[in-house]
N, C-alpha and C positions, 0 to 999 in steps of 0.2 A: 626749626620746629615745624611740625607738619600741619598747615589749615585744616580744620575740621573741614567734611562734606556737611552740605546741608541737605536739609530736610524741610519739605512743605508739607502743611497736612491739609485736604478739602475734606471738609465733611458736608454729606449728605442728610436729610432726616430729620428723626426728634432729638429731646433732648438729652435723652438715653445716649446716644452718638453722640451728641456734642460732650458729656462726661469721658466715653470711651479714649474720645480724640485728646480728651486732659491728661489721662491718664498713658497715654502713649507720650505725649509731651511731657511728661516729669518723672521718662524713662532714657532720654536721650542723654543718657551722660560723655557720646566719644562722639555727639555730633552736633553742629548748630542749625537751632531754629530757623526759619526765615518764612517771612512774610509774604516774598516774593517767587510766584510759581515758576518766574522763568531764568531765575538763576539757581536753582534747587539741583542736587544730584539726586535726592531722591523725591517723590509724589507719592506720598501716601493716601488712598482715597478711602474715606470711612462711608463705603457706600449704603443706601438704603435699597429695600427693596417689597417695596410694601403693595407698589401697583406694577402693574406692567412699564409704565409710565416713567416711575422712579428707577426701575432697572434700565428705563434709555437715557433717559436724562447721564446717568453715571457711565454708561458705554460711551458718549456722546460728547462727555468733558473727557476720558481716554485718549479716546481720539485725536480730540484738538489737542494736547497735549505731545501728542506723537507726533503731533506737525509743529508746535509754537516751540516745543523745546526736547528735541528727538533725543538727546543724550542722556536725557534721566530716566534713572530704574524708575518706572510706575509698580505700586503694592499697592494691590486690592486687599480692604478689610472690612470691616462691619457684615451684616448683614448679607449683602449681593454675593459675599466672600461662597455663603452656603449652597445658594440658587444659582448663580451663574458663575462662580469662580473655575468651577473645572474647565467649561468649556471658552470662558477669555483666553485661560491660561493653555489650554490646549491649542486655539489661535495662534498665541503671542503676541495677544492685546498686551501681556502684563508681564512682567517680569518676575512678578512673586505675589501669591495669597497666601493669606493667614486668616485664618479663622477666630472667634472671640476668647478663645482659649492660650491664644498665644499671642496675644496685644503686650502683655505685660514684658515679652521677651523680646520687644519691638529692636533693641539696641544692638542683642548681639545676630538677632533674625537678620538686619541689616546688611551685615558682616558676609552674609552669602555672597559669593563670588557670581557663581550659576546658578540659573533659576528655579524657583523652590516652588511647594505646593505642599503648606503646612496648615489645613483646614481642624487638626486638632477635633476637642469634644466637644460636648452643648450639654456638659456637667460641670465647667469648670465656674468658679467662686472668684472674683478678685480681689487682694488681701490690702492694694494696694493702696496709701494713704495720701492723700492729693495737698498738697500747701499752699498751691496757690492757683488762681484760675485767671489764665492770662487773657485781658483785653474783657474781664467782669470785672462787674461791682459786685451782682449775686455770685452764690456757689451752687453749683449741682451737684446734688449728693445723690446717686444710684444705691439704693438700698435693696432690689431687688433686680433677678433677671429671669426670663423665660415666662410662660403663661401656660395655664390648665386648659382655657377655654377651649369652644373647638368653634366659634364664629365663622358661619358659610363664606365669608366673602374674605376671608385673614390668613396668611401665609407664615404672619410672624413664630406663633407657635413651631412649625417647622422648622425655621431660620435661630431662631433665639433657645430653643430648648423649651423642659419643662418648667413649671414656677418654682424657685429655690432662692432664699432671702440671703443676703448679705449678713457676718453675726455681727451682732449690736455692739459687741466692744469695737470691731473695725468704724462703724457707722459713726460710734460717739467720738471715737478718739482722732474720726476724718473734720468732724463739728469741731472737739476743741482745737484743732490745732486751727482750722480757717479764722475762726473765731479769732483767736489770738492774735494771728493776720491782721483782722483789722474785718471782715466781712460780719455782719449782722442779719442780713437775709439770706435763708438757705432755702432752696426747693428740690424736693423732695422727687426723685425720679425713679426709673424704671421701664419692665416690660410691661407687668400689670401691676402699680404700683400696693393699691388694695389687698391683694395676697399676700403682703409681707406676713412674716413671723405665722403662720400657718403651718410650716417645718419646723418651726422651735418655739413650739408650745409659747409663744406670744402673739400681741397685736402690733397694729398700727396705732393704736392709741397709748398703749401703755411706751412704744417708742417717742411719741411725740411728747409725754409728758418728760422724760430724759432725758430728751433735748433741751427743753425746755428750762432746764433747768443748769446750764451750762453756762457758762457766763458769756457775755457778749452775744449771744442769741438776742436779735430782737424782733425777727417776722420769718414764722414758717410758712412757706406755701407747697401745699403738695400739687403735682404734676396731672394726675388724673384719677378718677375713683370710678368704679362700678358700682352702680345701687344698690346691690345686693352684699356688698362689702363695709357699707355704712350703719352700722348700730350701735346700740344704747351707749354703751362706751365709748363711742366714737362721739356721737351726740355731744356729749354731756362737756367737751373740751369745747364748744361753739364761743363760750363767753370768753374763754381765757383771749388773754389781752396781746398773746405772742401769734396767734391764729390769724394768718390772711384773712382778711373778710371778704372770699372768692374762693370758691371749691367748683373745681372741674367734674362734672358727674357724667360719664357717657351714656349717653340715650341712646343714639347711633339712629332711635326713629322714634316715633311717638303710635303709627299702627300696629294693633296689635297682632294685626296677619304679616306684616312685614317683619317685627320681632320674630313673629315663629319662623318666617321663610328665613333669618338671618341667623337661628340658633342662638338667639340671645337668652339670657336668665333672668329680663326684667317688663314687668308689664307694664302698662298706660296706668292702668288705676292705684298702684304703688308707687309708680313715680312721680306723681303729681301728690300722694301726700307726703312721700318726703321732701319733695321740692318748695313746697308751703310750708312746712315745719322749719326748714333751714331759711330758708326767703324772712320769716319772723324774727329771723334774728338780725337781721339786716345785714347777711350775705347777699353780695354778689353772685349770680350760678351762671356755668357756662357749660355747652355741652359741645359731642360732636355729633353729626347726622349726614348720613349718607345716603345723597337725593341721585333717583334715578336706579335703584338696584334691580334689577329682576324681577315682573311682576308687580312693581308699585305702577299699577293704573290709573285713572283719572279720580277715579270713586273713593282709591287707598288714599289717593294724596290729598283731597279735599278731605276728608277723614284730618289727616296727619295736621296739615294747615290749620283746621279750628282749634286741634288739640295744643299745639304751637303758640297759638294766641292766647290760651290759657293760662300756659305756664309761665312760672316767674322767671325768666331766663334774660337776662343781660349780653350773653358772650356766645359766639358758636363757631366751632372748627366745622365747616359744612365743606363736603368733599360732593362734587358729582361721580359714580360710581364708574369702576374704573376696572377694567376686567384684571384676574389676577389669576394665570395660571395655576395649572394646581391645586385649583379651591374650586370647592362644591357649588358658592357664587357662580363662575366661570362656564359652569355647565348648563344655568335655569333658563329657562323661556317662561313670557317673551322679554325682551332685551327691550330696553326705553330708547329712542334717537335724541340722539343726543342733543338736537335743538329743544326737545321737551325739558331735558333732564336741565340742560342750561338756563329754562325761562325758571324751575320751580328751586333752582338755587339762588337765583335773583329775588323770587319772592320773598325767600324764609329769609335771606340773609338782611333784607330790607327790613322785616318784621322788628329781626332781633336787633339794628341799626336803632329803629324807633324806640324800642323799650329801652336800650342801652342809652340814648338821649336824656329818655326819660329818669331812668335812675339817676345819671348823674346830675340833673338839674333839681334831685331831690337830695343828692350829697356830695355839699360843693362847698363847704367847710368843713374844718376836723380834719384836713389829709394829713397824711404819711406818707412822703413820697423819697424814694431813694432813687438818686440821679445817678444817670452815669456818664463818663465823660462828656463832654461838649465840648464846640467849636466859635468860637465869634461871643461869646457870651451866650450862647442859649445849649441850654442841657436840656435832656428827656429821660425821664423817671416815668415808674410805677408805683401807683397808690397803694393804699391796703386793697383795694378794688379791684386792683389789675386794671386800672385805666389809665391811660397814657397821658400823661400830663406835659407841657414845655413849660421850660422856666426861663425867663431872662435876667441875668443877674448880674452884675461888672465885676462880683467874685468870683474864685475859680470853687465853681462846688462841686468837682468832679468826683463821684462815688461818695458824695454825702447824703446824708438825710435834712430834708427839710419841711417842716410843718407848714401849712397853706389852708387858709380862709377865705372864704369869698372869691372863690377862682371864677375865668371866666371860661362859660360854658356854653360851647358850640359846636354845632351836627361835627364841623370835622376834628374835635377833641377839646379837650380843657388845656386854659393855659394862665399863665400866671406869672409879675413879674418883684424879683423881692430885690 
């Protein structure tokens, strides 16, 4: 009987990639998984390519690769596949790209002898239904791919295609089967996750209540939202009791001359009242913000910083700005140095450090936290909050839920032992 070849998969990225990379993995039916990159025949890399930054980082793990374990076919995919796939593959960095459109045919794409260059379209849909999510307690469900937007500093729209939703029977019937599995918390993913159901005459809200109503559902978290994509009906699901108490909203700045220079659709004085309106409910908000871009002067960011202090915000994906070929960003003057750009990521991130202190020492009973595996007796879960909790416990509660009161709360996280 012949040993399967194995297969390693690195991924790169959000959480959109880490979905992709599931779904390539519960397509390998004529080959085994492995864990281990340097007994692999093959290296699949689900590259990012969102900065300059991110496309080296992924040439850079190639690399080492070609020197720690020179016999294996390396396949570029994700993302980079678009922007830099031709010209790896024209090197012989790579042995084979495939583009997002031909993930699904990962097994018999394989099977190439000699090396291939199958970048495919940036229309394709995947139909593909996932059962299990290896090395999760959560599941990531992709419900959407591609984006409209045309953001100065964003490459993705190029790489990912336009926005086109997943259909809703794929979506429910990817839910009930995890569910069945044994999973209870699903987050909710994508390019731009907020566009769903815009090509088929639905929402994102009218999706989450069908979820919701699925059995074994018990905490939906979605992945990221734009403010302009949040209304009344959206709203109006804040109380239901399956709803993370944490919604990701991207701001990406709080000036509003930096808004216009970055082509965003949302301004300072709409987002501070939707962000008070959800904050009353006693959500969690978290945003992302991108310090250092083009033109954010001393005058914009003290600007930005007061506005900052304002907001109810808990959580922040804060990037310092990071040239990105091919985008309108890439071209502005004047350019920040980067010791500047490094001190006012320190600040904000400090800011939002404090207030995230502060909430959680204001809700520190009532958790809901779903653990995921652990070592030595201590596991680490996520609240309804999205806050990181440790547990110690002489049971094994690995991928359980457990309820927690009176946690102990300090600058470097909540913890708790039952």
């Amino acid at each position: 009987m012949q040993i399967p070849e194995k297969v390693y998969f690195k991924t790169f990225g959000c959480r959109t990639n880490q979905f992709d990379t599931q779904v390539m993995m519960s397509k390998l039916n004529d080959y085994e998984l492995t864990q281990n990159e340097l007994e692999s025949d093959f290296i699949v890399v689900n590259s990012c390519t969102v900065t300059n930054g991110a496309d080296s980082s992924v040439r850079h793990y190639i690399a080492s690769m070609k020197r720690k374990n020179p016999d294996a076919k390396v396949i570029l995919a994700g993302c980079g596949s678009h922007s830099k796939g031709e010209s790896l593959f024209a090197d012989k960095k790579v042995f084979g790209v495939i583009g997002h459109s031909e993930k699904e045919d990962i097994n018999s794409i394989l099977k190439n002898e000699k090396p291939f260059y199958q970048i495919g379209d940036l229309e394709h849909i995947d139909s593909t239904i996932v059962e299990e999510f290896i090395g999760k307690s959560r599941a990531f469900i992709k419900i959407q791919e591609g984006c409209n937007f045309a953001c100065s500093y964003c490459i993705i729209p190029q790489v990912r295609g336009k926005a086109r939703s997943h259909s809703q029977e794929t979506i429910l019937a990817q839910i009930d089967t995890l569910a069945s599995n044994g999973f209870g918390e699903f987050i909710l993913t994508g390019t731009n996750v907020g566009s769903y159901g815009q090509d088929h005459n639905t929402s994102m809200a009218k999706l989450l209540k069908k979820m919701s109503q699925i059995r074994g559902v018990r905490r939906i978290r979605i992945g990221s939202l734009e403010p302009i994509q949040i209304d009344d009906e959206f709203l109006e699901l804040l109380d239901e009791p399956w709803m993370a108490k944490q919604l990701h909203i991207a701001l990406q700045h709080t000036s509003d001359k930096m808004l216009q220079v970055m082509n965003r659709r949302n301004t300072h004085a709409t987002d501070i009242v939707l962000f008070d309106k959800i904050a009353s409910k006693g959500y969690a908000l978290g945003t992302d913000f991108i310090v250092g871009h083009p033109g954010e002067d001393e005058q914009v960011w003290q600007e930005a910083i007061a506005r900052v202090k304002d907001l109810p915000l808990t959580h922040v994906h804060a990037f310092s700005y990071s040239k990105r070929d091919n985008t309108v960003s890439a071209t502005l003057k004047p350019e920040i140095r980067g010791n500047i750009a490094k001190e006012r990521h320190k600040e904000l991130t400090g800011i939002i450090k404090a207030k995230n202190l502060d909430f959680r020492q204001k809700h520190s009973s009532g958790l809901e936290v779903l653990l995921e595996s652990g070592k030595e007796g201590v596991y680490q879960g996520f609240d309804q909050y999205f806050n990181k909790v440790t547990v110690k416990s002489e049971e094994d509660l690995s991928s359980n839920w457990v309820f927690l009161n009176d946690v102990e709360v300090a600058d470097a996280g909540n913890k708790a032992t039952v």
